[in-house]
C-alpha positions as CSV (number, residue, x, y, z in Angstrom):
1,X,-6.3,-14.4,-8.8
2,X,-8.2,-11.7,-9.7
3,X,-11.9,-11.9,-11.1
4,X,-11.6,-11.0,-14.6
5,X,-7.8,-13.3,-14.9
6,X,-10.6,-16.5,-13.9
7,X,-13.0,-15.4,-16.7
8,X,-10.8,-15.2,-19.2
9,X,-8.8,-18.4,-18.1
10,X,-12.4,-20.0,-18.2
11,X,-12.9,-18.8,-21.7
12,X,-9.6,-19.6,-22.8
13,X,-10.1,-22.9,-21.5
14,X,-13.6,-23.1,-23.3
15,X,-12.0,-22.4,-26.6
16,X,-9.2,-24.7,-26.3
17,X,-11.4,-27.0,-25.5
18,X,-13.5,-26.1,-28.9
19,X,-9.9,-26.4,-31.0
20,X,-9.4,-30.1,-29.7
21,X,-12.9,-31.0,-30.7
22,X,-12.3,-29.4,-33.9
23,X,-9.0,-31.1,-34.6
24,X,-10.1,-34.5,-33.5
25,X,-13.5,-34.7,-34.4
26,X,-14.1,-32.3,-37.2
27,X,-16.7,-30.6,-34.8
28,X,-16.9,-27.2,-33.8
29,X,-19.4,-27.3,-30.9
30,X,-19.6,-23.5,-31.1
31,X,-20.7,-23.4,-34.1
32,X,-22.8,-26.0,-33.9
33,X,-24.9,-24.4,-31.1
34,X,-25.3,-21.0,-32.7
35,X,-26.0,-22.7,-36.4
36,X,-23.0,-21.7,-38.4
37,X,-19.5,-20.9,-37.9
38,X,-20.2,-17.6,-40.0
39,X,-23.3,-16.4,-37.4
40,X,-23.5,-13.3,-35.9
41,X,-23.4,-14.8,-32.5
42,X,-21.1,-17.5,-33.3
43,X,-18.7,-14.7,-34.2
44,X,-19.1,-13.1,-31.2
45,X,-18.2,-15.6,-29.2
46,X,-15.5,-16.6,-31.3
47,X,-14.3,-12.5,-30.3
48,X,-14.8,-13.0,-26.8
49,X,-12.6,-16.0,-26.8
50,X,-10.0,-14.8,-28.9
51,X,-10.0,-11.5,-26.6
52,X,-9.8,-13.7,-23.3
53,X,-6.8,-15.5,-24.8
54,X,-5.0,-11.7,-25.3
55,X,-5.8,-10.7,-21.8
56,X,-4.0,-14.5,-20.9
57,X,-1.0,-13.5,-22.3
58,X,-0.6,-11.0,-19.5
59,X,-0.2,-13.7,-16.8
60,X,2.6,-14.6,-18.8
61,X,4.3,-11.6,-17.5
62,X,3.1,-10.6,-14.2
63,X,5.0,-10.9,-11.1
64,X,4.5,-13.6,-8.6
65,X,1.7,-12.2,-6.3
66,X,2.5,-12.6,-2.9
67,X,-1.1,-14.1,-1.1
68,X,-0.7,-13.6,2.8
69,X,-2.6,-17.1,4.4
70,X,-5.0,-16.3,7.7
């Protein structure tokens, strides 16, 4: 798996993670952290998230990858 598929499967995982607590709880740790959903860098993370979840999508659709074991 490459680098940047673990990132954003990390991120994507974060964020999920973020929607249960939301869903269950009523509390959006994000949020929370960077005082206010509506924050500058709330929203950014939000983005980064969101962005992580498109690039996801891809794995959907890739091949198998073949790995070779030493």
């Amino acid at each position: 798996m490459r680098i940047m598929d673990r990132i954003a499967l990390i991120l994507t995982i974060i964020g999920a993670l973020n929607w249960g607590s939301i869903g269950l709880f009523r509390f959006d740790l994000v949020a929370w952290i960077c005082g206010g959903a509506g924050s500058l860098l709330a929203r950014i993370i939000y983005t980064i998230v969101g962005l992580a979840g498109v690039w996801c999508i891809s794995l959907l659709f890739r091949p198998d990858e073949v790995r070779d074991e030493a």
